[in-house]
Biopython code that builds the backbone (N, CA, C, O; Angstrom):
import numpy as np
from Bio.PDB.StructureBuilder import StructureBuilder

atoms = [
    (1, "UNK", "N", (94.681, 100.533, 119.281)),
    (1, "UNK", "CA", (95.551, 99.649, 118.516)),
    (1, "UNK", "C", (94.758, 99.035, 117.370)),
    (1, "UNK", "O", (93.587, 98.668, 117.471)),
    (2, "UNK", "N", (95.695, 98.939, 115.990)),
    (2, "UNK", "CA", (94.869, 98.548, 114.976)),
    (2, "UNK", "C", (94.857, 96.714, 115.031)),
    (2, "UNK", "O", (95.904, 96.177, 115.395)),
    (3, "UNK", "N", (93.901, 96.007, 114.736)),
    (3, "UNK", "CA", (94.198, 95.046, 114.495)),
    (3, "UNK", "C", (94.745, 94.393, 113.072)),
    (3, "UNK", "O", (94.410, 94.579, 111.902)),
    (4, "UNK", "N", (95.781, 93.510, 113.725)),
    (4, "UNK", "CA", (96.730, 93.116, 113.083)),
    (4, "UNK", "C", (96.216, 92.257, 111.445)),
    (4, "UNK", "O", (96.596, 92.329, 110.277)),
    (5, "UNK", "N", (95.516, 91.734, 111.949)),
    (5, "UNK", "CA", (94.527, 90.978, 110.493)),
    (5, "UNK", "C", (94.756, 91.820, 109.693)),
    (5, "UNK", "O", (95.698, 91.832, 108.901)),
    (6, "UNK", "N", (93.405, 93.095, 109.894)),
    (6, "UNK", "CA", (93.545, 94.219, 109.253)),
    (6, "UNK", "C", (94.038, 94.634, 108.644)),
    (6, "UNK", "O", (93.792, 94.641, 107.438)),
    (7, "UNK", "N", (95.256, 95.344, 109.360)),
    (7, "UNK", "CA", (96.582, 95.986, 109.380)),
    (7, "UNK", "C", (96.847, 95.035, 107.803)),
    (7, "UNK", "O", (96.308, 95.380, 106.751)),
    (8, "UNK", "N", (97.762, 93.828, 107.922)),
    (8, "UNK", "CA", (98.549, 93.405, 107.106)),
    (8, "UNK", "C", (97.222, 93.152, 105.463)),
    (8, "UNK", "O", (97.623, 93.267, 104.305)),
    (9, "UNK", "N", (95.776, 92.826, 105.816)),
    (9, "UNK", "CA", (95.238, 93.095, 104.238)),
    (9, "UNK", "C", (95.240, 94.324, 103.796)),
    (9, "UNK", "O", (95.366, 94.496, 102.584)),
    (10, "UNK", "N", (95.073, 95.664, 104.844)),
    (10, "UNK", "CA", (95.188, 96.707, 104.318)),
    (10, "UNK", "C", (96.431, 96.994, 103.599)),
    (10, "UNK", "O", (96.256, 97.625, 102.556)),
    (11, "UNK", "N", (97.686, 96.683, 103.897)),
    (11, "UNK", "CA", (98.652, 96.640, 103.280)),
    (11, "UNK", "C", (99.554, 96.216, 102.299)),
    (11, "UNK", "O", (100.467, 96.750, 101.669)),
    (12, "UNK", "N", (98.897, 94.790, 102.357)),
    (12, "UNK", "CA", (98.658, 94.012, 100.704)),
    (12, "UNK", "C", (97.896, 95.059, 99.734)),
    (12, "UNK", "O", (98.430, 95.644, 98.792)),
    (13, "UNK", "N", (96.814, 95.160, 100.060)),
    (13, "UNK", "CA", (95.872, 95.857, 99.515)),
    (13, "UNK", "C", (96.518, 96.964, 98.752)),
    (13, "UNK", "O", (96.697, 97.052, 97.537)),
    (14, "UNK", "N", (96.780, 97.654, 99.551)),
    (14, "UNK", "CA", (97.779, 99.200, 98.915)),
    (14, "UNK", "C", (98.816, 98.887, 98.321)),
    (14, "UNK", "O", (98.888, 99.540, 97.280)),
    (15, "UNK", "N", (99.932, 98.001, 98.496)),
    (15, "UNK", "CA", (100.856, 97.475, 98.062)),
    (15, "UNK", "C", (100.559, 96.855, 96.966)),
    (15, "UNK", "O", (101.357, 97.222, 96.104)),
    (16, "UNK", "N", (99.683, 95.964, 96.480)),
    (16, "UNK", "CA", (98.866, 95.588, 95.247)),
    (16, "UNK", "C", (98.726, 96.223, 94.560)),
    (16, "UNK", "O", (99.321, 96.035, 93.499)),
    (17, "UNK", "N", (97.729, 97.562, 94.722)),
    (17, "UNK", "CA", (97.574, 98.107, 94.022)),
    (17, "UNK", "C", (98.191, 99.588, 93.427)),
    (17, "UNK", "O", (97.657, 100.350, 92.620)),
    (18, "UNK", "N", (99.513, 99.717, 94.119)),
    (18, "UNK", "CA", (100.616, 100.516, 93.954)),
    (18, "UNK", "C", (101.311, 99.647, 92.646)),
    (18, "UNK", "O", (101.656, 100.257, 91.633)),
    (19, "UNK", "N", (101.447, 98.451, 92.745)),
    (19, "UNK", "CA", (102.142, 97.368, 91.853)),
    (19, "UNK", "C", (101.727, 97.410, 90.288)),
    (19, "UNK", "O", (102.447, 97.412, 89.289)),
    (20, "UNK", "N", (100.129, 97.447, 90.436)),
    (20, "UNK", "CA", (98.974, 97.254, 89.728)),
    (20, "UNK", "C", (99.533, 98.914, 88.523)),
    (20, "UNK", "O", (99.294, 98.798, 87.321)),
    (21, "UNK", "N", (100.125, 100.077, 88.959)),
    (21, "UNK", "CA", (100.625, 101.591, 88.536)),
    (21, "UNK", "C", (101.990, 101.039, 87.767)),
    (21, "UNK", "O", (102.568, 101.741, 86.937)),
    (22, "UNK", "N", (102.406, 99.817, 88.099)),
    (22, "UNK", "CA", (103.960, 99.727, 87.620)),
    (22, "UNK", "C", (103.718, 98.887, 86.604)),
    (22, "UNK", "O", (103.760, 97.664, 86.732)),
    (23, "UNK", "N", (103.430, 99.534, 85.449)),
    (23, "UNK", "CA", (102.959, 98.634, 84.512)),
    (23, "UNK", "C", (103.784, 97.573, 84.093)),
    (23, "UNK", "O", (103.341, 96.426, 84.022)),
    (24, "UNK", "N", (105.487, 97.990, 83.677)),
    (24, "UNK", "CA", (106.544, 97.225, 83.438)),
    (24, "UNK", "C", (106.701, 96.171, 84.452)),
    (24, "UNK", "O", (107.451, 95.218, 84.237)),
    (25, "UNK", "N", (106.037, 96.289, 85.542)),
    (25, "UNK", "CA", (106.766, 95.694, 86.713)),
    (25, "UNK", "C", (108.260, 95.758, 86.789)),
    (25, "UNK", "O", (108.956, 94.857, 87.258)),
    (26, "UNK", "N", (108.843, 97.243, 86.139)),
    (26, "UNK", "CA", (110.243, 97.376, 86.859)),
    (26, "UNK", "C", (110.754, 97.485, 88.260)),
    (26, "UNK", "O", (111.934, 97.379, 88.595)),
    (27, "UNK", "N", (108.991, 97.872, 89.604)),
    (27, "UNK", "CA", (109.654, 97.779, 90.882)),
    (27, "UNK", "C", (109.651, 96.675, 91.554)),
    (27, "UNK", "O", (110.049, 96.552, 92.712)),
    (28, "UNK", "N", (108.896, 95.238, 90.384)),
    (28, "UNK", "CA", (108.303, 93.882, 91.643)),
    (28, "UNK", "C", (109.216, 93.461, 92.332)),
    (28, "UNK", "O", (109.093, 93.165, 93.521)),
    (29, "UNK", "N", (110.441, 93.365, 91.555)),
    (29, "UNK", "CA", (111.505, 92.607, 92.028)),
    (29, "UNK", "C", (113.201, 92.886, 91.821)),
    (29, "UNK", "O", (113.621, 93.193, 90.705)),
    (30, "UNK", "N", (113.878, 92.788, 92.679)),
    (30, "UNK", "CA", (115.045, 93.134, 92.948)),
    (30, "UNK", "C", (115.618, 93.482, 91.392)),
    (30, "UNK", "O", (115.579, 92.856, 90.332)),
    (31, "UNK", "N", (116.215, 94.905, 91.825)),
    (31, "UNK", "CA", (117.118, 95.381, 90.363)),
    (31, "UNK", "C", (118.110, 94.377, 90.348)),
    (31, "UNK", "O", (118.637, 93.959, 91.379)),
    (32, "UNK", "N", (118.420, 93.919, 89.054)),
    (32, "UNK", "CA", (119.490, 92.714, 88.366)),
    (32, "UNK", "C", (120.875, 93.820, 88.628)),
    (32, "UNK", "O", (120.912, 95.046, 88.516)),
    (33, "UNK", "N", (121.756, 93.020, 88.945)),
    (33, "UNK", "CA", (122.946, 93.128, 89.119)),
    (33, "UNK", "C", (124.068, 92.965, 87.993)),
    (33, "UNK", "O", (125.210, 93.415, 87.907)),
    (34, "UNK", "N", (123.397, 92.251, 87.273)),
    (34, "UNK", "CA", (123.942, 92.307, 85.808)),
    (34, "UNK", "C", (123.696, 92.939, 84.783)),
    (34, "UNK", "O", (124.529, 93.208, 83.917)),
    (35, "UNK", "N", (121.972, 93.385, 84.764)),
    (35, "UNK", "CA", (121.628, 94.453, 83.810)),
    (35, "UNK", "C", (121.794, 95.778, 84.136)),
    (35, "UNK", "O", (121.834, 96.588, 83.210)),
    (36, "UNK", "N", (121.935, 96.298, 85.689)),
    (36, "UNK", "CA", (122.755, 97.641, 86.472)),
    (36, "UNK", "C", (123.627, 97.526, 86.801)),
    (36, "UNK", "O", (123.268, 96.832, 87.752)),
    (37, "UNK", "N", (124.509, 97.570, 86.900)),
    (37, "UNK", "CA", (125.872, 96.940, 87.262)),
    (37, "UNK", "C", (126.296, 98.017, 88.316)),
    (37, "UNK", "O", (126.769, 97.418, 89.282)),
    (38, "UNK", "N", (126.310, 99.203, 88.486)),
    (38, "UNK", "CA", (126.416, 100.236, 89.271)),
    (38, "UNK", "C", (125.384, 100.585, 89.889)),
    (38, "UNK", "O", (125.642, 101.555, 90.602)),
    (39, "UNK", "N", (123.689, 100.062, 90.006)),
    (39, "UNK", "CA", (123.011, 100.184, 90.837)),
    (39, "UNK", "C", (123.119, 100.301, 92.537)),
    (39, "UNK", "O", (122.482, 100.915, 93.394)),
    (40, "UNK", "N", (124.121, 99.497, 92.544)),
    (40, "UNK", "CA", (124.002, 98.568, 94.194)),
    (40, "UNK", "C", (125.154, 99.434, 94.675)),
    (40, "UNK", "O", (125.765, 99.051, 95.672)),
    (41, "UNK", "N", (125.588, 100.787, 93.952)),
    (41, "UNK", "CA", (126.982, 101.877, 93.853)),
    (41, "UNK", "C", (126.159, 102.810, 94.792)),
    (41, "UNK", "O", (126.355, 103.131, 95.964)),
    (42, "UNK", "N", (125.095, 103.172, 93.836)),
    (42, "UNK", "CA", (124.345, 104.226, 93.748)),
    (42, "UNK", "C", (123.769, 104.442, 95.398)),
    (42, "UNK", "O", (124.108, 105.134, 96.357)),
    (43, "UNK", "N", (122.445, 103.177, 95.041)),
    (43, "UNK", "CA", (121.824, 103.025, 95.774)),
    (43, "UNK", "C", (121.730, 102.104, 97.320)),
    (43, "UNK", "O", (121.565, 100.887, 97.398)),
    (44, "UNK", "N", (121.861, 102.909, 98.284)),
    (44, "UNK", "CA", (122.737, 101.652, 99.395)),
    (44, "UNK", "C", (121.367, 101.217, 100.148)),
    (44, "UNK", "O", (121.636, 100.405, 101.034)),
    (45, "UNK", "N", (120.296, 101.441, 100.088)),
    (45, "UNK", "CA", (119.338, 100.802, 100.916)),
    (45, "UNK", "C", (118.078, 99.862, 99.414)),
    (45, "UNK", "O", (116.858, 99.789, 99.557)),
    (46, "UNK", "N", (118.888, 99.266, 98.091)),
    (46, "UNK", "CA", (117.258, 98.792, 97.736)),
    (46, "UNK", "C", (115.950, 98.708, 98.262)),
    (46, "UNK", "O", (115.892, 98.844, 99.484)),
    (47, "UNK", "N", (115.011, 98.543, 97.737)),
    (47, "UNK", "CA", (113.517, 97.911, 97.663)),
    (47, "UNK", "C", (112.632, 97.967, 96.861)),
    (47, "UNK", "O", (112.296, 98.981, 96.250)),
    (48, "UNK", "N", (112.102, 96.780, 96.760)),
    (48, "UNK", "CA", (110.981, 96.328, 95.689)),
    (48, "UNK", "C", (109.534, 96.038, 96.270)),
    (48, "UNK", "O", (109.266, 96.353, 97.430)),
    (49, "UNK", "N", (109.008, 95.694, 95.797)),
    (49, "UNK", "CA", (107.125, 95.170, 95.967)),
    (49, "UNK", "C", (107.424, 94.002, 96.352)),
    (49, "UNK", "O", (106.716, 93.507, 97.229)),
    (50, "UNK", "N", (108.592, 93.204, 95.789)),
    (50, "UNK", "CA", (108.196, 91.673, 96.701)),
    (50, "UNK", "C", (108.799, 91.682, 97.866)),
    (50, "UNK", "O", (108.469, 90.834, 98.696)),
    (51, "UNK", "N", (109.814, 92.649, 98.171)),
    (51, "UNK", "CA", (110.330, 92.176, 99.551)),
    (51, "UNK", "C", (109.452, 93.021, 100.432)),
    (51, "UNK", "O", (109.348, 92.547, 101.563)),
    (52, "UNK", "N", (108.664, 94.350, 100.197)),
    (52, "UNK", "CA", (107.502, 94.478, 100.792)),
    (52, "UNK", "C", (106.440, 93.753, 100.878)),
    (52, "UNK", "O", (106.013, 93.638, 102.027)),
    (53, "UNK", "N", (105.772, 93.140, 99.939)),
    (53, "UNK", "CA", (104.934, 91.839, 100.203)),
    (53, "UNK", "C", (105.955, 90.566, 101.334)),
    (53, "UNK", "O", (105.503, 90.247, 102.434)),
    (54, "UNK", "N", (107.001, 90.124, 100.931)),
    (54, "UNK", "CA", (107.460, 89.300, 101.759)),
    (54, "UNK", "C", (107.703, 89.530, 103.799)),
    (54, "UNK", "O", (107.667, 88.746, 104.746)),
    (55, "UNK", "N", (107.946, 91.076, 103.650)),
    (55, "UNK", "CA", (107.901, 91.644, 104.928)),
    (55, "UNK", "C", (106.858, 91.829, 105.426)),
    (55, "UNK", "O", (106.843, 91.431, 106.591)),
    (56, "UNK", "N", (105.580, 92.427, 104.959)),
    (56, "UNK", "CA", (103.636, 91.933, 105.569)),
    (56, "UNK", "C", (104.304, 90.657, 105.636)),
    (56, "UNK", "O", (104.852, 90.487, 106.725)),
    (57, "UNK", "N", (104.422, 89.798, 104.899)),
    (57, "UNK", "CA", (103.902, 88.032, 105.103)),
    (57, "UNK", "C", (104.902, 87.311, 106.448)),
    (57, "UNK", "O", (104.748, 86.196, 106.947)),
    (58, "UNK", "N", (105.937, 88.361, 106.806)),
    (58, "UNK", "CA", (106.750, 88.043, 108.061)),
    (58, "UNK", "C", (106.224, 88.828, 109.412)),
    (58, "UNK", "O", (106.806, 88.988, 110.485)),
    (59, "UNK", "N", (105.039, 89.221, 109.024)),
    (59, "UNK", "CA", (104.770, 90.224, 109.977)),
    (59, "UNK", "C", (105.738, 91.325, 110.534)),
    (59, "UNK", "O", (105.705, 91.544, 111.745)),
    (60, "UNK", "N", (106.676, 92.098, 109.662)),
    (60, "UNK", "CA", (107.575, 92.291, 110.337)),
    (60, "UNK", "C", (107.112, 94.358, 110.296)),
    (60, "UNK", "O", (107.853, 95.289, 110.611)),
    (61, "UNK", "N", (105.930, 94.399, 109.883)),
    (61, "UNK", "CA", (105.640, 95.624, 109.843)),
    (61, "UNK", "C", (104.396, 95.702, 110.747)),
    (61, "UNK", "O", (103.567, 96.570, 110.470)),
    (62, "UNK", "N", (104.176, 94.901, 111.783)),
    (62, "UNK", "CA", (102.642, 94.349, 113.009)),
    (62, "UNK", "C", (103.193, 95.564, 113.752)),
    (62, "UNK", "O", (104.382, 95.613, 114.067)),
    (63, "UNK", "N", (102.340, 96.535, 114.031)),
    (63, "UNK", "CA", (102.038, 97.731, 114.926)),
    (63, "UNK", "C", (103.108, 98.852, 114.296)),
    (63, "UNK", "O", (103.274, 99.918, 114.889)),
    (64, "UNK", "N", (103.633, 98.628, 113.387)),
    (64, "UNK", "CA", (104.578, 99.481, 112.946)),
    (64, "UNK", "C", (104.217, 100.332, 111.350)),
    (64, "UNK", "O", (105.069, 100.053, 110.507)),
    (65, "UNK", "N", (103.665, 100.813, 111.097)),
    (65, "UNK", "CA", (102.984, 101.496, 109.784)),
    (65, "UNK", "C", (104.060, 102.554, 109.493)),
    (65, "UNK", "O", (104.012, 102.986, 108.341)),
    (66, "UNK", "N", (104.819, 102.961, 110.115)),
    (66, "UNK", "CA", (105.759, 103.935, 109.534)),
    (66, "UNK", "C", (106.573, 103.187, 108.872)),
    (66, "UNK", "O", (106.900, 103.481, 107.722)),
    (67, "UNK", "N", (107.017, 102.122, 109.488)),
    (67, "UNK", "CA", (108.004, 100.703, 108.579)),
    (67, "UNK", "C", (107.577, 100.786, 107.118)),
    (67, "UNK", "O", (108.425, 100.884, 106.230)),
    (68, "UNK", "N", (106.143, 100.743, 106.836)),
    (68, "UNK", "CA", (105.701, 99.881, 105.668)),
    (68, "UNK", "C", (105.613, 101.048, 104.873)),
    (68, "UNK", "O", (105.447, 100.711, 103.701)),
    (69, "UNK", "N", (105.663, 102.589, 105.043)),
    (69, "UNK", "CA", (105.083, 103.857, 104.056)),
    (69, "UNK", "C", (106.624, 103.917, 104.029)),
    (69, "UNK", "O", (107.138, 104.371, 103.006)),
    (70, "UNK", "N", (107.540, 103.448, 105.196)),
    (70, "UNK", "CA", (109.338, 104.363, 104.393)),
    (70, "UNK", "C", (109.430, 103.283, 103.658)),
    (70, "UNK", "O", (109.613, 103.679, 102.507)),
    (71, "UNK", "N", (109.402, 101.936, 103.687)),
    (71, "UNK", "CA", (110.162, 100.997, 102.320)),
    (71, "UNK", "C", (108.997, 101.586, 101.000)),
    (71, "UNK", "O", (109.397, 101.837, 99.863)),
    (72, "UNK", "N", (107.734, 101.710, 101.372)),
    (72, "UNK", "CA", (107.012, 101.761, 99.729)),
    (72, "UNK", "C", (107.565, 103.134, 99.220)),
    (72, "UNK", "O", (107.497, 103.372, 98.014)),
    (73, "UNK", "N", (108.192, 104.189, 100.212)),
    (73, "UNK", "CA", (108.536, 105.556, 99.599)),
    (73, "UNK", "C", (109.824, 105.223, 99.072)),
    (73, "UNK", "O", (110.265, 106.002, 98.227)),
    (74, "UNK", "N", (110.611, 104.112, 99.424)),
    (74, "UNK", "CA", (111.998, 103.893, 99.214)),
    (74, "UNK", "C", (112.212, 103.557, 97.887)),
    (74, "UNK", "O", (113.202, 103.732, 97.175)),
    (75, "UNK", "N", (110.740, 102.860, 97.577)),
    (75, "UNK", "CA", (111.011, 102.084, 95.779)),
    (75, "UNK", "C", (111.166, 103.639, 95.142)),
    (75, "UNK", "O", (112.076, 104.020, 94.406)),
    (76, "UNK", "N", (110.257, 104.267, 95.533)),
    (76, "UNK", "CA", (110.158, 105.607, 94.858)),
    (76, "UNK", "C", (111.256, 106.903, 94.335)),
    (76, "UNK", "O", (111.641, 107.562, 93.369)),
    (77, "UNK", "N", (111.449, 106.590, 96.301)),
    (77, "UNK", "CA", (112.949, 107.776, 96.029)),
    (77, "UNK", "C", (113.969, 106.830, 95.458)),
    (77, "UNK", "O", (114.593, 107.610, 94.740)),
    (78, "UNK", "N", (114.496, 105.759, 95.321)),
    (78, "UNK", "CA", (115.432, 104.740, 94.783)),
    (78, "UNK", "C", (115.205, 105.091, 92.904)),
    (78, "UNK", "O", (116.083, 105.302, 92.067)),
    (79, "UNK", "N", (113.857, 105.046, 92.746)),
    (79, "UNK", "CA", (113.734, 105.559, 91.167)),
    (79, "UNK", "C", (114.139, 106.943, 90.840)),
    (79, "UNK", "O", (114.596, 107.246, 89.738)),
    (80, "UNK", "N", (113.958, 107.820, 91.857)),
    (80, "UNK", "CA", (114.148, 109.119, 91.234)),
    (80, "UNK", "C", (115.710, 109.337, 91.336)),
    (80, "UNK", "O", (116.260, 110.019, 90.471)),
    (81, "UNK", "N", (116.466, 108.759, 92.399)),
    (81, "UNK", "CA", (117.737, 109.144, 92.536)),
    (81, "UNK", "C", (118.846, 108.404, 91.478)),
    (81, "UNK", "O", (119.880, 108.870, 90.998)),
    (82, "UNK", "N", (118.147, 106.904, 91.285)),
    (82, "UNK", "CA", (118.448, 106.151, 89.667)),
    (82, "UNK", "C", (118.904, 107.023, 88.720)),
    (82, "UNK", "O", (119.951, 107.500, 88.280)),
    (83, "UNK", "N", (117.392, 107.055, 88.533)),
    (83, "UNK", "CA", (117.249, 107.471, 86.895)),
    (83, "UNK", "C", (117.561, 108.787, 86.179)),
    (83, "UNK", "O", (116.737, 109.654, 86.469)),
    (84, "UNK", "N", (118.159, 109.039, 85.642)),
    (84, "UNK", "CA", (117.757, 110.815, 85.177)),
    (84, "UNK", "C", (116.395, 111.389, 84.549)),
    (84, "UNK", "O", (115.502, 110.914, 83.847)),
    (85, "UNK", "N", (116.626, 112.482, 85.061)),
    (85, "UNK", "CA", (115.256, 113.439, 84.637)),
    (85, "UNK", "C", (114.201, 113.395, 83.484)),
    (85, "UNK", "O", (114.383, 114.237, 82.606)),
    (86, "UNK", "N", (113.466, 112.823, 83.380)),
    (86, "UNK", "CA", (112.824, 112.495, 82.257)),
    (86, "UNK", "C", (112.890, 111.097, 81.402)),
    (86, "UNK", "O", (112.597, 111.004, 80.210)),
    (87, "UNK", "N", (113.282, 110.154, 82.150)),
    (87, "UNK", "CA", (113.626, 108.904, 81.700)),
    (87, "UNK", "C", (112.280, 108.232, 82.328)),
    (87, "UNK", "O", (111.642, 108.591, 83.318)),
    (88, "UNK", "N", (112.049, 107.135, 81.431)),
    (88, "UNK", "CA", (110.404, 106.736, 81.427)),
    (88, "UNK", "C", (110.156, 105.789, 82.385)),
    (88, "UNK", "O", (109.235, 105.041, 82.058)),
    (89, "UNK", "N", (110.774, 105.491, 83.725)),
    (89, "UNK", "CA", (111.121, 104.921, 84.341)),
    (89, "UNK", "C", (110.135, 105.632, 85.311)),
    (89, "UNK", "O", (110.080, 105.294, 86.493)),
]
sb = StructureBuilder()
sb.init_structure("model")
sb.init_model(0)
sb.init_chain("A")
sb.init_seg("    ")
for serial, (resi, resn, name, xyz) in enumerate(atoms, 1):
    if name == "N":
        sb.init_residue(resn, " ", resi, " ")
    sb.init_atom(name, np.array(xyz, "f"), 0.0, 1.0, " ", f" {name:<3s}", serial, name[0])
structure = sb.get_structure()
């Protein structure tokens, strides 16, 4: 078993510096509802970097590491299924 300390700086850590790649910071924080208006159509599970930072800080990913790689893959696939092909996003 990993310890939990650990566990949650390692995951800041990566999560940081995944953030640190988003130069715009278009993934920190929840897509606007007013500037997408059909986002929340599209996409039925959101996620961002802060509600992954906020979920480490609830411990709510303690012994669970598959939790924390599907929401950081989620910002990801959430961008690709967004955006169209070649959009700088």
């Amino acid at each position: 078993q990993v310890d939990p300390i650990y566990q949650r700086q390692y995951m800041n850590r990566l999560t940081r510096n995944l953030q640190r790649m988003d130069l715009h910071a278009w993934f920190l924080y929840p897509v606007s509802r007013e500037a997408y208006q059909d986002y929340y159509d599209v996409i039925k599970t959101p996620m961002c970097f802060k509600e992954v930072f906020n979920r480490i800080g609830k411990d709510q990913y303690a012994n669970d590491f598959e939790s924390f790689l599907h929401d950081v893959e989620l910002i990801y696939r959430n961008a690709i299924s967004y955006n169209p092909p070649g959009d700088n996003v």
